[in-house]
C-alpha positions, -999 to +999 in steps of 0.1 A: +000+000+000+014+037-009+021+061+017-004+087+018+008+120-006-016+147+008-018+162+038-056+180+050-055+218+052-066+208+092-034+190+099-012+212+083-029+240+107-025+220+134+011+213+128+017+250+127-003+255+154+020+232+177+041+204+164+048+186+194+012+185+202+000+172+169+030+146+173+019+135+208-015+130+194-004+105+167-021+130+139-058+119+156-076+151+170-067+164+198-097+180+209-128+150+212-151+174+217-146+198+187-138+163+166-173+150+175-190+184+165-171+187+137-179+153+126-219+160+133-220+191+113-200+171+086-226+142+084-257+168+084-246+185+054-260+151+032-284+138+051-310+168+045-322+186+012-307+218+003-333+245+008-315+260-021-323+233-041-360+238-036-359+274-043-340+266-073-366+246-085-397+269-076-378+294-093-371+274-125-409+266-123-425+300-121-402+309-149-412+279-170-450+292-160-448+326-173-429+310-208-453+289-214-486+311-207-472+340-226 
């Protein structure tokens, strides 16, 4: 298996942030508390519609409306 090539913006801020801490840590998060947020926020963002996406389409459709019943 190939080493990994990238790094995440995250880690690279961490390292900058404190080397020695991010080392200690193993590269895992050092903060559970702002990992398990993080990672709820993360998961949320696919599990619902987009509101956007239904304004989109209500948009698109009054449009088509007034098109069609010109």
């Amino acid at each position: 298996m190939k080493p990994r090539q990238t790094i995440s913006v995250s880690k690279l801020a961490f390292y900058a942030e404190d080397p020695a801490r991010l080392s200690a840590a193993r590269g895992k998060a050092y903060n559970a508390k702002a990992a398990a947020i993080g990672e709820t926020k993360h998961n949320a963002i696919g599990r619902a519609p987009s509101k956007l996406l239904y304004v989109a389409a209500a948009i698109a459709a009054v449009l088509v409306y007034l098109w069609v019943t010109r």
